[in-house]
N, C-alpha and C positions, 0 to 999 in steps of 0.2 A: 316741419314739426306741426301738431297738431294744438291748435289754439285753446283755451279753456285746459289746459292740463294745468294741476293741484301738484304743487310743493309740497311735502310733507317736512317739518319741521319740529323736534323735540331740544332744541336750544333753550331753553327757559327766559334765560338773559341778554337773548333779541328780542330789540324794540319791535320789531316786525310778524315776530311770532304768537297766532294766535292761541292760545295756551288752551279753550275750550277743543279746540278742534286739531291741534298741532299741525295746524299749515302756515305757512307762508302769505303775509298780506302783501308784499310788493310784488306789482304786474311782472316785472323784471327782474332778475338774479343775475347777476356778476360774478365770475369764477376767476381768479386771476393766481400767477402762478406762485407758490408762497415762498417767495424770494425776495431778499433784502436787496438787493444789485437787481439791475435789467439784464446782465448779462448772467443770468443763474444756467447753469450746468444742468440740472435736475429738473426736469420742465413738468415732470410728473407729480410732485409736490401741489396739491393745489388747495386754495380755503375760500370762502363766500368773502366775496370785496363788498359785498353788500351788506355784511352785520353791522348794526348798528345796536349799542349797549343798552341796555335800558337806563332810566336817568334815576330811578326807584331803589337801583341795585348796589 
């Protein structure tokens, strides 16, 4: 993977999202699978583990 690559983000209500520019401020992103149990069926399912809410909102 190619280093310096931009996250684009239009989430408004992540703490992480730069709202001028709609990217992504954390170096790192986390995808994890959107399952309640570890043993989910559906592996396809997935959401940013990385959101974090704003405290504003």
């Amino acid at each position: 993977m190619k280093k310096n690559q931009k996250i684009k983000c239009n989430v408004s209500n992540c703490k992480y999202n730069n709202i001028k520019n709609c990217e992504c401020d954390l170096n790192e992103i986390k995808v994890s699978c959107n399952c309640k149990a570890c043993d989910c069926q559906d592996k396809a399912e997935t959401i940013c583990d990385s959101f974090k809410a704003n405290e504003n909102e």
